[in-house]
Legacy VTK file of the C-alpha trace (Angstrom):
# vtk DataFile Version 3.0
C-alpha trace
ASCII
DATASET POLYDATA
POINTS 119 float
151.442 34.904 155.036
150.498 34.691 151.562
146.752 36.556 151.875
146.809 40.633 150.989
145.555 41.879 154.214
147.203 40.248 156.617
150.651 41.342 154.717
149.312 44.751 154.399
148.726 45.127 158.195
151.495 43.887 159.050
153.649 46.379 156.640
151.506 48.837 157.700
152.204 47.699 161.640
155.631 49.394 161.191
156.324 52.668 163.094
155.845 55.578 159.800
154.420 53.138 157.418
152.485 54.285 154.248
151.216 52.675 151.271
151.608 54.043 147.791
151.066 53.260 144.568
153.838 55.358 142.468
154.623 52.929 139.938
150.534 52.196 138.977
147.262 50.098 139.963
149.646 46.648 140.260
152.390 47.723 142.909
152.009 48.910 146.306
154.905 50.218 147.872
154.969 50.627 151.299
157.417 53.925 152.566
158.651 54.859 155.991
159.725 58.116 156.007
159.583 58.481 151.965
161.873 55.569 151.835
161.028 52.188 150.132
161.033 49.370 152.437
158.675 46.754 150.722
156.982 46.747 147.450
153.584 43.901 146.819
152.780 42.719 143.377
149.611 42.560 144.820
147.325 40.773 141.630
150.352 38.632 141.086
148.904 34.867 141.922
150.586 34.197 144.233
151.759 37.006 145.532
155.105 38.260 145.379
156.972 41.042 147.947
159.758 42.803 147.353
162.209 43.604 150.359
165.789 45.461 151.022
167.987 43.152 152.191
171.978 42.802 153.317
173.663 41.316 150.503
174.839 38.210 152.055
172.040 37.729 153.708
169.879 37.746 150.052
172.864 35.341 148.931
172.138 32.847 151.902
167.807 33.256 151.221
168.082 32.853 147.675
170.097 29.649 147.764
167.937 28.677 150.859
164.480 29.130 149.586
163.616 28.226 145.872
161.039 31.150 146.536
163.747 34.147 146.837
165.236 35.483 144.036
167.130 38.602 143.309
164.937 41.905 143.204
162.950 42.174 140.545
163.470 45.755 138.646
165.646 46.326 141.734
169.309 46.433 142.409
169.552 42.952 142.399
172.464 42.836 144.873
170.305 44.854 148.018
166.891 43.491 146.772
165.009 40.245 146.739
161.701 39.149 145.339
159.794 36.649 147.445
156.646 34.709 146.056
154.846 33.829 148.733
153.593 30.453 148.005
153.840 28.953 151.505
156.996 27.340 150.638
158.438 29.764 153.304
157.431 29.445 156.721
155.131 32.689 157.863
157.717 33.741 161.118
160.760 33.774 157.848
158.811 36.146 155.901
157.966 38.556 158.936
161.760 38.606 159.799
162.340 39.669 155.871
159.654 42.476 156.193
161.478 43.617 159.396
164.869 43.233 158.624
163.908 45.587 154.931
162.285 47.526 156.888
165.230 47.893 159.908
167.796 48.183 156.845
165.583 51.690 156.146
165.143 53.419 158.917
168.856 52.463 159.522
169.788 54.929 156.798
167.529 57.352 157.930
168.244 60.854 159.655
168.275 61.295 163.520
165.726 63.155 163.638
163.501 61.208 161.570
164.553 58.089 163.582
163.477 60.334 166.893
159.844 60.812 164.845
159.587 56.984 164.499
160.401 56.438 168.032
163.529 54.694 167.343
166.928 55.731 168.050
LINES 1 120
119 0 1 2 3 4 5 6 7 8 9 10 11 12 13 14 15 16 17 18 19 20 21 22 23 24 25 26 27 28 29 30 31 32 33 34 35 36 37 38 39 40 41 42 43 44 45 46 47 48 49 50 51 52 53 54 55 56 57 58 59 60 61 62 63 64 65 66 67 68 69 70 71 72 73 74 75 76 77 78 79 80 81 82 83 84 85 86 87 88 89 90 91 92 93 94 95 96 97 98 99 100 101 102 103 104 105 106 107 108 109 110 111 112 113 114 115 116 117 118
C-alpha cells in the first residue's frame, strides 16, 4: 500500500470518513466525526501516514518495523509515522489504519457512534 489512491480509498472506506487539508496543500488529514484518525504526507517520496495508536502497541511497531517511528509533530507517545516503503507488509498497514481509526471513534459520543453505525 504505498500508491495515493489506493490509501485514500481505503481511509476514505471508513464509516464518516472525510478528507481535509487544514494544515495546507502537503497534508491530508482524514476525520471521522471531526476527529483526526490518519494524516498522509502525500508528496512525501515515499509516502508517509500518520496514525493514532495505543502506546504499547507504537512501542512494539516502532522496534518491529525500521519504518515506524514516533508521530511526527504529534504526541509522540499516541502517534506514529509510517513511511510506506514496502518494508511493511500491505495487511500490517491496513490493521494500523483501522486500529487509528477504531482508537477514534472509541472516544467518540454515543450518539455519534449510533450515526456511524457502530455501537
Amino acid at each position: 500500500m504505498n500508491e495515493l489512491e489506493p490509501l485514500r480509498d481505503y481511509l476514505l472506506a471508513k464509516p464518516g470518513s472525510t478528507e481535509e487539508r487544514p494544515f495546507g496543500p502537503d497534508a491530508l488529514v482524514f476525520k471521522v466525526m471531526g476527529k483526526m484518525f490518519a494524516l498522509v504526507a502525500w508528496q512525501a517520496q515515499p509516502l508517509t501516514i500518520s496514525l493514532k495508536c495505543d502506546p504499547h502497541l507504537a512501542e512494539m511497531l516502532r522496534t518491529t518495523y525500521g519504518a515506524v517511528r514516533p508521530g511526527y509533530h504529534l504526541n509522540k507517545r499516541h502517534w506514529n509515522t509510517v513511511t510506506l516503503d514496502d518494508s511493511i507488509p500491505s495487511e500490517e498497514i491496513r490493521e494500523m489504519i483501522d486500529n487509528s481509526y477504531a482508537l477514534v471513534v472509541k472516544r467518540l459520543k454515543r450518539a455519534d457512534r449510533e450515526k456511524l453505525g457502530i455501537i
